[in-house]
N, C-alpha and C positions, 0 to 999 in steps of 0.2 A: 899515188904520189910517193917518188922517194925520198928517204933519210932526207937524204942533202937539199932536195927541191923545197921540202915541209919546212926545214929549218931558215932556207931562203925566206919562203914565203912569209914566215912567222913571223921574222926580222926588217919585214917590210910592211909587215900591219902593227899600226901603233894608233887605232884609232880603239876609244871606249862603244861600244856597241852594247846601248841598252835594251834587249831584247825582248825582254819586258817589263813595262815601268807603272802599270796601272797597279795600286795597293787595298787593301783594305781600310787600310785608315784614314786613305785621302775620300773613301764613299762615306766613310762612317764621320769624318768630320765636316763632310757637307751637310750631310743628312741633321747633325746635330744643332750648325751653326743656323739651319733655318730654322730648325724648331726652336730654339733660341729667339730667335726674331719675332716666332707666331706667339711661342711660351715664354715670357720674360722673367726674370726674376723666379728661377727654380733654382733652388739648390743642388738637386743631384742633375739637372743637364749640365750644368755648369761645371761643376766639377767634372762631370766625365767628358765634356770638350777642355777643359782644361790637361787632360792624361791623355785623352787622342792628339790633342796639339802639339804635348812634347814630345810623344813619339813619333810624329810626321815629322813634325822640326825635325829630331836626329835622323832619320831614314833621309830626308834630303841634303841633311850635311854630308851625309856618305856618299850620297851620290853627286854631291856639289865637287867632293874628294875624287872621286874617282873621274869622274868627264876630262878631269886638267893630268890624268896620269900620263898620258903619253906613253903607254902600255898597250898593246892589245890585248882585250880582253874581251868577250858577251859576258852581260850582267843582267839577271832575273832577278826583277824584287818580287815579294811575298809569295812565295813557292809556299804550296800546302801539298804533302806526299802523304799517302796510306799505307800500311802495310797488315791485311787481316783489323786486329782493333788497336793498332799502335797510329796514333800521327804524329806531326811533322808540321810544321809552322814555322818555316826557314825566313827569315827578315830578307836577305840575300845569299844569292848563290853568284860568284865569280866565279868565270873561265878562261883560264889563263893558259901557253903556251903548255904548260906543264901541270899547272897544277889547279885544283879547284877547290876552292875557299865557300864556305856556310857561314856566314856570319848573321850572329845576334846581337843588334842594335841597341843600347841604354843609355838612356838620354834624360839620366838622374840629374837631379840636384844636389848642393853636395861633394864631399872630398870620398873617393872610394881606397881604400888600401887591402891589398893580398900580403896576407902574413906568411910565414915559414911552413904553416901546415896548408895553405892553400884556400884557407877561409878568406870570402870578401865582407870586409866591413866598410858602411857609411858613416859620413860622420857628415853631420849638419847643425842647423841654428834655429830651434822652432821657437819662436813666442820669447826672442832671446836669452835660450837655453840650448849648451851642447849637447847636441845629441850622438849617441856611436852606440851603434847597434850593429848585428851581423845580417847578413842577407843570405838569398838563396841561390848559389853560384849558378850564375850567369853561361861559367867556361860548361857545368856540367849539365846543363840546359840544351846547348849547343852540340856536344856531341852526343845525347840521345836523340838528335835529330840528327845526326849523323847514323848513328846505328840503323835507324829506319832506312833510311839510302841503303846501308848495307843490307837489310834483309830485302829488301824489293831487287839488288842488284844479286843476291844469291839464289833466288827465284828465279831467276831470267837466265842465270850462267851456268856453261856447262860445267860439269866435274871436274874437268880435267883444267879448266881456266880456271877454275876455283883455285884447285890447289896449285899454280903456278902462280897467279898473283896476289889469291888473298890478305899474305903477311907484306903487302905492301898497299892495302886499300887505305890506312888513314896516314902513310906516308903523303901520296895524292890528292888525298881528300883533306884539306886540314881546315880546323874550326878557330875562330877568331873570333873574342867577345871585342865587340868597338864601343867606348863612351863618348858618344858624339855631344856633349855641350860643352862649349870651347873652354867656361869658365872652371869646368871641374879638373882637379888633380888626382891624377893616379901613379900611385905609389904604389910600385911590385920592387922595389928594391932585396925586400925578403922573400919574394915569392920564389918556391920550387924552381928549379932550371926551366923544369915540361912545362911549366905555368907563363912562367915572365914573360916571354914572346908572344902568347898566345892572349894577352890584353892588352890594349892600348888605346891611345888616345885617336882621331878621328884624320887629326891631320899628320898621324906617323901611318895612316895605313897604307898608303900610296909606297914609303919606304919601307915597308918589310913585305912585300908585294914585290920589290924590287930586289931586294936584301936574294929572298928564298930563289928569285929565275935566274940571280948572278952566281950563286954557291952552288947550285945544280948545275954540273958541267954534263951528265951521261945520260942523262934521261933523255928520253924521246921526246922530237920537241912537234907537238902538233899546228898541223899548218890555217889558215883561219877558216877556210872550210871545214874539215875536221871539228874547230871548236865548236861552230857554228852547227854542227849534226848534235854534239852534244847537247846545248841548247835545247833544243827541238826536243829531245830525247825527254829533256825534264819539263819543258810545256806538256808532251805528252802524258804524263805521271804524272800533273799535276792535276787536282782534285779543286777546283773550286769552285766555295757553293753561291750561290746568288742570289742573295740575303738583301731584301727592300731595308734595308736600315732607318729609316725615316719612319717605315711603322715601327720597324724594330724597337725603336724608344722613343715612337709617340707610347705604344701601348705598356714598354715598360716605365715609363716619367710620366706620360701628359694628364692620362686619366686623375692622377692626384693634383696632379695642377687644376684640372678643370673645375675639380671639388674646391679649391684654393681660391679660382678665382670668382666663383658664386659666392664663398664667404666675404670675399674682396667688397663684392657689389654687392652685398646687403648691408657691411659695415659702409661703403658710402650710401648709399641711401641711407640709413637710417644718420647720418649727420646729416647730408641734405634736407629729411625731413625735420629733424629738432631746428636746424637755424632756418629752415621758414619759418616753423611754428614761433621762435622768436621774435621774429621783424613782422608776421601778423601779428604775434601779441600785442605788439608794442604799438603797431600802426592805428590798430584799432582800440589800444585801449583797454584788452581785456587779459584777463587771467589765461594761461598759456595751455588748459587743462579745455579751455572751451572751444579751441581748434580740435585737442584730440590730446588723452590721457596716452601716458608712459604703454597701460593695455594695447590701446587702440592704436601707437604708433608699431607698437611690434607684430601687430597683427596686417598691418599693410606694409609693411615688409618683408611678411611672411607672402601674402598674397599677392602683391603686386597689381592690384585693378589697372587695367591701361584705359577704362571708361570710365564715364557719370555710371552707365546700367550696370557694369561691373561692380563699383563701387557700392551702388544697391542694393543688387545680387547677395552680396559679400556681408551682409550687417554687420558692420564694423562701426558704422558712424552712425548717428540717430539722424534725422532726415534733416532738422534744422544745420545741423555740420553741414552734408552734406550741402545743402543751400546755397549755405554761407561762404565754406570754403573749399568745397568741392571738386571746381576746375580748376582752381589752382595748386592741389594736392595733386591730381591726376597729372599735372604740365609738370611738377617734377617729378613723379615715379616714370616717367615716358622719359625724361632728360637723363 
C-alpha cells in the first residue's frame, strides 16, 4: 500500500479495536471473590481482593477512556514480553497511526505530585493523619518495559535497520504512566519538561493521544492493516502463563483459614455445650458439674462423639452422665 493510500486509509479508521482484552486481574479477581464467598471473613483474601479490585477498576477506566476516542487505534491489555531473564508486564500497549504507547496503570488513592527532580510522591489520609511519602516511579517502571521491547526488537533486526532507525525507537514507542481514579489530583506542575506529559490523569489520555498524531506532520502514517500485523506481532511475543489462581490462593490463604475455622467451631461448641449444661442444670435442679465438669466439657470438644457408643468408647463421662444426659449432649455436638 502506498504513502498516500495508508494515510487515506488511516484517516478513515477511527474505530478503537480491542485486540486483546482478557487480563490477569479480571481471573485473579474471580478467583478470589469466590474464595471469599467459600472463605468468609479472612483478612488477607480480603485485602488482596481489595488491590486486585483497584487495579481492575483503573485498567477499565482506561479502557472505558479509550472505546469513546474516536481514534484508530488496536489496543492489547496485559502483554507479558521475555527477553533471555529480563520481563515485561505491560498493563497496555496502544497502536496508533503513528505511534505506540506502553502504558502503566495506577489506580492509587490519594493526591500523587512530580517534583523538580522527577520524584513521585503520595500524599493521603490514614487513621486521620497526612500522610506524604515518596514512591517508586511509576514513569521508570514503564520504560524498562520498554527496554525489554527494545532488546527482543534488536534480536530480530537486521544491522543495517538497526542503525538507521534505532535513535528513533523510543521517539515511536513512548511510555505513559495513567492514574486512573477520577478522585485523585496530579500535580506535575514542577515536573521536568521529559516528565510532565508523560503523567496524567485518565481522562486527559484520549488528549495527548491526540495532542502527539496532530504535531507529527512527516511521519509515516500506517494504514489499519499495517496496525493490525503489529498487533499480531505482540500476541506473538507474548508469554502468558496459565496460572489456576483459585488454587493459587486457596493454597496460599485458605489452608490458615481452615485452621481458623476449626478453632471457630470448637469455640462454638463449647458455648453451646456450657448453656445446655445451664438450662439442664437448672431444669433438673442440680449442680451444673453433675452434667459434666469444666474437664469433661473440654475434652468433648476436643473429641467430638457423634454417638451414645462413641461417647462410651471415649471415657469422658461416668456411665450415670452418660444415662442421664447422654442424648442430649450427643444432639448438640451433631447441631
Amino acid at each position: 500500500m502506498g504513502i498516500v493510500s495508508s494515510a487515506l486509509d488511516a484517516l478513515r479508521f477511527k474505530d478503537t479495536i480491542i485486540y486483546k482484552e482478557n487480563t490477569d486481574l479480571k481471573e485473579k479477581y474471580d478467583a478470589l471473590k469466590k474464595l471469599n464467598e467459600e472463605y468468609s471473613n479472612n483478612d488477607n483474601l480480603l485485602n488482596e481482593l481489595y488491590i486486585v479490585k483497584k487495579g481492575l477498576d483503573g485498567e477499565n477506566e482506561i479502557s472505558y477512556q479509550l472505546k469513546k476516542a474516536n481514534i484508530g487505534m488496536y489496543v492489547l491489555r496485559d502483554i507479558k514480553l521475555k527477553f533471555q531473564d529480563l520481563t515485561a508486564q505491560i498493563d497496555y500497549i496502544l497502536i496508533t497511526p503513528i505511534f505506540t504507547y506502553y502504558i502503566e496503570c495506577k489506580n492509587l488513592f490519594g493526591n500523587i505530585t512530580v517534583n523538580e527532580k522527577g520524584d513521585f510522591i503520595r500524599e493521603y489520609t490514614l487513621n486521620g493523619k497526612k500522610v506524604r511519602k515518596g514512591m517508586y516511579s511509576p514513569l521508570r517502571q514503564v520504560e524498562a518495559q520498554r527496554e525489554v521491547v527494545r532488546k527482543i526488537w534488536e534480536s530480530k533486526t537486521s544491522t543495517i535497520k538497526k542503525i538507521l532507525t534505532s535513535k528513533n525507537f523510543d521517539y515511536y514507542r513512548k511510555v505513559l504512566v495513567v492514574a486512573a481514579n477520577q478522585d485523585t489530583i496530579l500535580n506535575t506542575s514542577k515536573a521536568p519538561k521529559e516528565i510532565k506529559y508523560k503523567v496524567l490523569r485518565a481522562d486527559a489520555l484520549v488528549r495527548q493521544i491526540q495532542y502527539d498524531l496532530d504535531h507529527d506532520k512527516d511521519s509515516y502514517i500506517c494504514s489499519r492493516k499495517e496496525m493490525e500485523e503489529i498487533a499480531k506481532n505482540y500476541i506473538a511475543l507474548s508469554c502468558d502463563e496459565n496460572i489456576n489462581y483459585y488454587d493459587y490462593y486457596k493454597n496460599k490463604y485458605c489452608n490458615d483459614l481452615i485452621i481458623l475455622k476449626n478453632e471457630d467451631l470448637d469455640n462454638t461448641l463449647k458455648e453451646r455445650l456450657i448453656d445446655f449444661r445451664k438450662i439442664r442444670s437448672n431444669e433438673m435442679k442440680i449442680p451444673a458439674y453433675y452434667v459434666f465438669t469444666n474437664d469433661e466439657l473440654d475434652k468433648l470438644v476436643e473429641l467430638k462423639p457423634k454417638t451414645i457408643e462413641q461417647l462410651k468408647k471415649s471415657n469422658i463421662l461416668s456411665p450415670i452422665k452418660i444415662k442421664t444426659h447422654g442424648n442430649e449432649i450427643i444432639n448438640e455436638i451433631n447441631k
